[in-house]
Backbone as numpy.savetxt, mean C-alpha at the origin, in Angstrom:
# Nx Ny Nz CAx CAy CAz Cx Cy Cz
-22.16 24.16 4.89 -21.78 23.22 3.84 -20.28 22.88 3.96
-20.40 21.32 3.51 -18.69 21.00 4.12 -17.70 21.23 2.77
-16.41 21.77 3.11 -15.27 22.00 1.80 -15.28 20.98 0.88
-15.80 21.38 -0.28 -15.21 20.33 -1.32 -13.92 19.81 -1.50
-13.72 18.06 -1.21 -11.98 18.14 -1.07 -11.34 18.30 -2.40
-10.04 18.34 -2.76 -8.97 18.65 -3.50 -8.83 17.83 -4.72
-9.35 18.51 -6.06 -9.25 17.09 -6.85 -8.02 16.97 -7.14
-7.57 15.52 -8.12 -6.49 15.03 -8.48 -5.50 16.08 -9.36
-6.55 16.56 -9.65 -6.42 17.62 -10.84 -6.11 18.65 -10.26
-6.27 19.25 -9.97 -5.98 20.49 -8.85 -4.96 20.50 -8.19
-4.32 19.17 -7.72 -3.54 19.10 -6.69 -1.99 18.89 -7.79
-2.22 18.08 -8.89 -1.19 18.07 -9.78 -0.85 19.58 -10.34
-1.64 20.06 -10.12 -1.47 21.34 -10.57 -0.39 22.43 -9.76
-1.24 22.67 -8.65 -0.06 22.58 -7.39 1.14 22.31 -7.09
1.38 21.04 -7.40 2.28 19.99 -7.23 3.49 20.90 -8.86
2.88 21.00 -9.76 3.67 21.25 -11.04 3.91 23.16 -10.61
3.48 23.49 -10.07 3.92 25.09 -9.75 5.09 25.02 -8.80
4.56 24.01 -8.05 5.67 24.10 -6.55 7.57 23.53 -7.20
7.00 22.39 -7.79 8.42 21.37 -8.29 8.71 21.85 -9.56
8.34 23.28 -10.51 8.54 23.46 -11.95 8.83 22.39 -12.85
7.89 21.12 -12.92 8.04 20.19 -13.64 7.00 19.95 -13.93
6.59 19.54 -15.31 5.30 18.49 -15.61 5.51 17.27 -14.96
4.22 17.02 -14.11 3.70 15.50 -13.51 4.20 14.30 -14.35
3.14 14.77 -15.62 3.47 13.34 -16.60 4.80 12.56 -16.80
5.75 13.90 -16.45 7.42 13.50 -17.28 8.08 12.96 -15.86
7.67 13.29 -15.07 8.24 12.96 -13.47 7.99 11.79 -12.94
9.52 11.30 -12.13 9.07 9.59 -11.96 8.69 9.82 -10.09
8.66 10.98 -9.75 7.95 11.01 -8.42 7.45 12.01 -8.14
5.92 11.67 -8.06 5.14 12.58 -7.14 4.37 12.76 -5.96
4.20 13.65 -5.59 3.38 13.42 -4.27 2.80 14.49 -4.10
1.46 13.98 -3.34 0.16 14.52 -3.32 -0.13 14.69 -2.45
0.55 14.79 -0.43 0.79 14.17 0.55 -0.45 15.57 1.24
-1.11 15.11 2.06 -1.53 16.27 2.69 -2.26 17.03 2.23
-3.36 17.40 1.45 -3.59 17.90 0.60 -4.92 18.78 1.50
-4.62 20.16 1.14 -6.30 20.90 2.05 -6.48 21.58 1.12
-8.38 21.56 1.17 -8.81 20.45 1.49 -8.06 18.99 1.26
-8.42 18.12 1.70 -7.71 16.46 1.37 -8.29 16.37 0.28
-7.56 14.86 -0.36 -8.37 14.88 -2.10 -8.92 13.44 -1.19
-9.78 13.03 -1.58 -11.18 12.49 -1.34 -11.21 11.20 -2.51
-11.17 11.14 -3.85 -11.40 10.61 -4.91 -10.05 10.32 -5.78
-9.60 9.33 -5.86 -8.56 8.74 -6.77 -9.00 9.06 -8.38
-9.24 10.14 -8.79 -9.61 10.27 -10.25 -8.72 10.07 -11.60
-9.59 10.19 -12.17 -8.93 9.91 -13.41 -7.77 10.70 -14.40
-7.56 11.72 -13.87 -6.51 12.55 -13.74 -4.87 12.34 -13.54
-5.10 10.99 -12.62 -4.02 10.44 -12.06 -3.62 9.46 -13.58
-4.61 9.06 -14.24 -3.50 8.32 -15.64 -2.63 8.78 -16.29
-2.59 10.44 -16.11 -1.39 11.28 -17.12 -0.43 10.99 -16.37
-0.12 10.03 -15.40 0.95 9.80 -14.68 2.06 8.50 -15.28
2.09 8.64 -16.49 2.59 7.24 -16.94 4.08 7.30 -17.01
4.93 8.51 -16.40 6.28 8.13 -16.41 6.83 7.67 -14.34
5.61 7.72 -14.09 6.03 8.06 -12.57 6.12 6.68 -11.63
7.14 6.68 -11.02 7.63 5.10 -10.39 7.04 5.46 -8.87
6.91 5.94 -8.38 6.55 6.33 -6.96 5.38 7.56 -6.60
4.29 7.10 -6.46 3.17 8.20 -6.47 2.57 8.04 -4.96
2.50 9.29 -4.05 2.24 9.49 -2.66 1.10 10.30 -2.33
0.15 9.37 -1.71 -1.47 10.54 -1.62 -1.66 9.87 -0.29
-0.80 10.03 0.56 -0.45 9.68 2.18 -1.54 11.00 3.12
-1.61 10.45 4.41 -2.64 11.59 4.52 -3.56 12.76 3.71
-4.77 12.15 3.19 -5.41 12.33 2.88 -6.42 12.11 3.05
-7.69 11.79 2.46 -9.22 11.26 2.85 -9.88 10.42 1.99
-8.88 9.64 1.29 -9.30 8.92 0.07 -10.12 7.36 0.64
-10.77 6.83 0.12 -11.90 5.92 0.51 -11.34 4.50 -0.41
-11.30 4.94 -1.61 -11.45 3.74 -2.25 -9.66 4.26 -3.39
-9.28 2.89 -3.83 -8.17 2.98 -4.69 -9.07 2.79 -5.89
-8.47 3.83 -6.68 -8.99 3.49 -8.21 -7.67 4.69 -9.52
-8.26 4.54 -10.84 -8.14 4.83 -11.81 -6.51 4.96 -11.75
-5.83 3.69 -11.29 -4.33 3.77 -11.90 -3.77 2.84 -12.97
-4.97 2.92 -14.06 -4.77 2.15 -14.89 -3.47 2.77 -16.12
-3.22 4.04 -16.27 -2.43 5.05 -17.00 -0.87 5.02 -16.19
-1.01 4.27 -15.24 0.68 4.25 -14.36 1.16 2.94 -14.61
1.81 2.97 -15.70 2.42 1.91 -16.50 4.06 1.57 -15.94
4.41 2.36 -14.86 5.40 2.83 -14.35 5.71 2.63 -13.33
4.60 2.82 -12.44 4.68 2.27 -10.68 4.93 1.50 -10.72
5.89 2.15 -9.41 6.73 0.67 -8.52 6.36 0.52 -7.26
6.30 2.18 -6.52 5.84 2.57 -4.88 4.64 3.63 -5.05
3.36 2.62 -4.11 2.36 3.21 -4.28 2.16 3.87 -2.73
1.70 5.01 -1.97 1.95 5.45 -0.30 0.29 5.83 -0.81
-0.41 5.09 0.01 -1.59 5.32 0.56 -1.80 5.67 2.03
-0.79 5.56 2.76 -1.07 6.13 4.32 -2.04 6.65 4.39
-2.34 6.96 5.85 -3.14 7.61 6.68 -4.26 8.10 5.44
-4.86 7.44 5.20 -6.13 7.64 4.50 -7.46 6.99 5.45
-8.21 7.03 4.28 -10.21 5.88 4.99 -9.93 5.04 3.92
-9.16 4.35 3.60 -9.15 3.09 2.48 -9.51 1.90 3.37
-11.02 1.20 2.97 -11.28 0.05 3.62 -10.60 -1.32 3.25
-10.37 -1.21 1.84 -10.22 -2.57 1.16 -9.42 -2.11 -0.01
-8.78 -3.28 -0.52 -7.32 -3.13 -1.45 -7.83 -3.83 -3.09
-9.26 -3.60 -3.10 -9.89 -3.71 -4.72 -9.33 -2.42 -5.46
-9.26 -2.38 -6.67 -8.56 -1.09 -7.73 -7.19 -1.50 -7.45
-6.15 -2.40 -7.15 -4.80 -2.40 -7.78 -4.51 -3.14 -8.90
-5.51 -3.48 -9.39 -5.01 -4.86 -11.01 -4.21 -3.79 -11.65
-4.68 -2.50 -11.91 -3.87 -2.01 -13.14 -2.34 -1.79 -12.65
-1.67 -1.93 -11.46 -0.17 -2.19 -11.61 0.35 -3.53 -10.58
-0.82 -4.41 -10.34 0.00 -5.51 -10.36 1.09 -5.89 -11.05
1.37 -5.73 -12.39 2.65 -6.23 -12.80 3.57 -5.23 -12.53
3.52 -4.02 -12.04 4.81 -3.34 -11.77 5.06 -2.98 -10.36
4.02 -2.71 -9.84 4.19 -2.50 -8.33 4.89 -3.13 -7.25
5.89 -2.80 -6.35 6.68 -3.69 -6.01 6.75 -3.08 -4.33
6.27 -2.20 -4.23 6.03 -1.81 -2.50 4.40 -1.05 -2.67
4.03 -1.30 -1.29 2.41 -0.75 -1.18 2.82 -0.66 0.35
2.73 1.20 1.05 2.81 2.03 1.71 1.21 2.14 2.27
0.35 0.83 2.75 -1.01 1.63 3.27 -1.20 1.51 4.83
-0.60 1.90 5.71 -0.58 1.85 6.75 -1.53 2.98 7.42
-2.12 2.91 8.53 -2.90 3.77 8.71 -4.33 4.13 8.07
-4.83 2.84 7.90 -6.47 2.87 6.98 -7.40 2.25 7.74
-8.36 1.71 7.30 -9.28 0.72 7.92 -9.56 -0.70 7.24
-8.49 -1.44 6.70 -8.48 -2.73 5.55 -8.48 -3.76 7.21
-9.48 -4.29 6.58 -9.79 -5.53 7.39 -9.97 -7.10 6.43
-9.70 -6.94 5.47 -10.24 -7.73 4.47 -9.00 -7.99 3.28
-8.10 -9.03 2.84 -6.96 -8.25 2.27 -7.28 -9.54 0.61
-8.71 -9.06 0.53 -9.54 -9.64 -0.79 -9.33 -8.51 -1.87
-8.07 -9.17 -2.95 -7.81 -8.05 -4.05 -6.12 -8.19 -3.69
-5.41 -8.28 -2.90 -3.82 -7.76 -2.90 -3.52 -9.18 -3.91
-3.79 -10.53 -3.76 -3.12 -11.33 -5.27 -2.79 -10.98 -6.26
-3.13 -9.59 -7.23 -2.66 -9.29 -8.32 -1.59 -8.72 -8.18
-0.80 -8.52 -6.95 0.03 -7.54 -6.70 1.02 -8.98 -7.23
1.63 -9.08 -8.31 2.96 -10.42 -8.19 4.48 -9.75 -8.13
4.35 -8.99 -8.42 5.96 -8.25 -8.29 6.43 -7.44 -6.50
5.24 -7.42 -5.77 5.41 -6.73 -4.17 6.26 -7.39 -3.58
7.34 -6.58 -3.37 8.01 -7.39 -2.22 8.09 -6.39 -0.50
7.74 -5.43 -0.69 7.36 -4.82 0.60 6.09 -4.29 0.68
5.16 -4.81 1.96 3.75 -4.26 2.23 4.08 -3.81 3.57
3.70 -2.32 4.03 3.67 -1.60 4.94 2.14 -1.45 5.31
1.42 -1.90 6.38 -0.23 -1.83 6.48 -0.37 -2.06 7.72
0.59 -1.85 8.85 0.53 -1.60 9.95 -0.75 -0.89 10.61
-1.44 -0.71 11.64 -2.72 -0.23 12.24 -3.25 0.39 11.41
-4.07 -1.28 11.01 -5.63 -1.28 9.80 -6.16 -2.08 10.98
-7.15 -2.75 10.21 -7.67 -3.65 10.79 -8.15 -4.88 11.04
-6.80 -5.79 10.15 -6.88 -7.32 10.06 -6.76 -8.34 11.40
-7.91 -8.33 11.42 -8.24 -9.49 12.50 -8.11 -10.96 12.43
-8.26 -11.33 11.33 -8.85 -13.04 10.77 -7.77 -13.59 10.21
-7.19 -14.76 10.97 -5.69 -15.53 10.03 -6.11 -15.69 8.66
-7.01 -16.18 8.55 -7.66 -16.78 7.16 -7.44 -15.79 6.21
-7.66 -14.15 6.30 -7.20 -12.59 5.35 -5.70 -12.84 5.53
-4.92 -12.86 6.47 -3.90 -12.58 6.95 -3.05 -13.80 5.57
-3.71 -15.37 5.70 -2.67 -15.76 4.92 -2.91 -15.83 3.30
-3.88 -14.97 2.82 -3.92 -14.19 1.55 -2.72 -13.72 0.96
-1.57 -13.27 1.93 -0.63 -12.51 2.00 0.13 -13.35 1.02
0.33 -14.96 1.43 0.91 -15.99 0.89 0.90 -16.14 -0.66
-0.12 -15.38 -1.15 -0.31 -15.07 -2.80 0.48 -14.07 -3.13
1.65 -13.77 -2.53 1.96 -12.44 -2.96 3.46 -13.26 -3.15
3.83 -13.98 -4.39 5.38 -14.68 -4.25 6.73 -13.85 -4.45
6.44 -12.82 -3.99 7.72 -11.96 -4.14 7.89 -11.29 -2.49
7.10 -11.22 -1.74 6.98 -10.38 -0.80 7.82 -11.20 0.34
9.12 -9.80 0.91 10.23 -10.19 1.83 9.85 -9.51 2.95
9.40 -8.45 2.66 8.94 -7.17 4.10 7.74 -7.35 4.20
7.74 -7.01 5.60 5.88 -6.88 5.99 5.84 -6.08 7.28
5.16 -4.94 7.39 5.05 -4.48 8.82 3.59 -4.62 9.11
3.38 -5.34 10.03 2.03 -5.87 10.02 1.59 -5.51 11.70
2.45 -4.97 12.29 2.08 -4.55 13.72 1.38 -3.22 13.96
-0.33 -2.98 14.85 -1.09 -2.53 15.31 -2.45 -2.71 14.27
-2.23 -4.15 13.89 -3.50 -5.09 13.81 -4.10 -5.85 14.71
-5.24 -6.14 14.79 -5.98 -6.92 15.98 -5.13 -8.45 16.07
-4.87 -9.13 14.85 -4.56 -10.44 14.58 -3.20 -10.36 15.32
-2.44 -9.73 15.66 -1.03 -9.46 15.85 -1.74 -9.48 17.35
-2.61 -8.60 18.02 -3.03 -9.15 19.68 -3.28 -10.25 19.79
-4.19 -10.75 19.18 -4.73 -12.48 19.40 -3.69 -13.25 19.28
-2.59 -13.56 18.38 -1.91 -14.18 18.02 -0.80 -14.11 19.31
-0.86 -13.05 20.10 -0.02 -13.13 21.45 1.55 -13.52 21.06
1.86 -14.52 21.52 3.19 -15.08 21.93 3.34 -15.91 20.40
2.62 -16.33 19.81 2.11 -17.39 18.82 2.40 -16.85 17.32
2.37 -15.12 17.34 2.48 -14.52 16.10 3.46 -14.92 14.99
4.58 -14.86 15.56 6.38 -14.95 15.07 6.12 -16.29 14.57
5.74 -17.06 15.06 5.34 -18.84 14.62 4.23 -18.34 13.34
3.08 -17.95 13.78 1.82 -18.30 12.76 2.66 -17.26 11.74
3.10 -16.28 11.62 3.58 -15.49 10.39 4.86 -16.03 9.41
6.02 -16.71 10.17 6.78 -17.37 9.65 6.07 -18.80 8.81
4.89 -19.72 9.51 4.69 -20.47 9.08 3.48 -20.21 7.66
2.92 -19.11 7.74 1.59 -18.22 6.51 3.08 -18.05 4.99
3.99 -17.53 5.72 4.79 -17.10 4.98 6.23 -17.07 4.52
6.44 -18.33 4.52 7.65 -19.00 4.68 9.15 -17.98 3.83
8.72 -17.11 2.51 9.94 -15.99 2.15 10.20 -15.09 2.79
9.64 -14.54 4.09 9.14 -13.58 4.51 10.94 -13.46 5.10
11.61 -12.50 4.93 12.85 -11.83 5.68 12.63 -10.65 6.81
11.45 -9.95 6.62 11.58 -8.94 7.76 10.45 -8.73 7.86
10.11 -8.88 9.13 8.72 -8.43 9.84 8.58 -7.49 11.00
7.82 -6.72 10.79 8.06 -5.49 12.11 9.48 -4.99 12.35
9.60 -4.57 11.01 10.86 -4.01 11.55 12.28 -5.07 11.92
12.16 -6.01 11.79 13.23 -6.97 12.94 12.98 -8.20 11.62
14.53 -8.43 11.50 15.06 -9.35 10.82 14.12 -10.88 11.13
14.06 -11.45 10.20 13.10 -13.04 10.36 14.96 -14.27 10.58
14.51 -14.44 11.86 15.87 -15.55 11.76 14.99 -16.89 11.41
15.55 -17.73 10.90 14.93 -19.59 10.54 16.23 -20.21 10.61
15.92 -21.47 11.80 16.64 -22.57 12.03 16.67 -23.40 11.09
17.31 -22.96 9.35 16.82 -23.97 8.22 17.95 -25.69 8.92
19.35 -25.14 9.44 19.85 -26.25 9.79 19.67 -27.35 11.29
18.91 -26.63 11.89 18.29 -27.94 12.76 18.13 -29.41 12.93
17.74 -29.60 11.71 17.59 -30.52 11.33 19.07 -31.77 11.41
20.06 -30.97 10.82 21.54 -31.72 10.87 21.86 -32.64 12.20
């Protein structure tokens, strides 16, 4: 029989022995690594309503859910998880302002529009293939950063990328790491 993974609950628990602080009162926590891994985004995680930065980065979590109680988030680190798809962020679209999911399996980026305050998305080797997901992104009117390299769309796009991403996303200041230059005066 396989280990039951680590609930939310359990791991805050942990987390409040190791850092001698209550979770609730703390504006950062992290859940990083967890063995067993925690598996389930539960509902546990709402006593989190003072916390601006919450980290459940390597782990085994599947789906985003129950951060409706984080009235507070700003930086959400989903890394190295099994997160397919970016449904469960409405409850901090209005505060969330970086999303850390790099290292998942999101092929589909149906759900990131509620995000209106993001201005950095880290989601580097997932698995967005399709321009058409890719310029979803364009709903996001705050967003300056993007590391979007060891996606399929970033191979296809070849030589062509730096063009099709500047043109999906015209605020965009930094991509992969490397400053976005624009010839706004050309034109003169």
């Amino acid at each position: 029989m396989a280990a039951k993974g680590t609930s939310i609950k359990d791991a805050l628990s942990k987390w409040e022995a190791e850092n001698e602080e209550k979770a609730p009162e703390s504006k950062m926590v992290k859940l990083c690594g967890q063995l067993p891994p925690i598996e389930k985004m539960d509902a546990s995680l709402s006593t989190l309503s003072s916390c601006e930065q919450l980290s459940l980065s390597s782990n085994c979590i599947e789906k985003i859910a129950n951060l409706n109680g984080l009235k507070n988030l700003k930086i959400l680190s989903l890394a190295r998880n099994n997160i397919k798809n970016l449904n469960g962020l409405e409850a901090v679209g209005d505060t969330l302002t970086e999303l850390w999911i790099s290292y998942n399996f999101i092929e589909k980026l149906k759900g990131i529009h509620v995000l209106k305050k993001l201005q950095i998305l880290y989601m580097s080797n997932n698995s967005v293939k399709d321009a058409n997901e890719f310029k979803k992104l364009a709903d996001l009117p705050c967003l300056v950063e993007l590391l979007f390299e060891g996606n399929p769309l970033k191979e296809t796009k070849g030589d062509d990328y730096m063009d099709f991403v500047m043109g999906a996303l015209p605020k965009l200041k930094k991509l992969d790491n490397q400053p976005i230059v624009r010839n706004d005066d050309d034109e003169d």
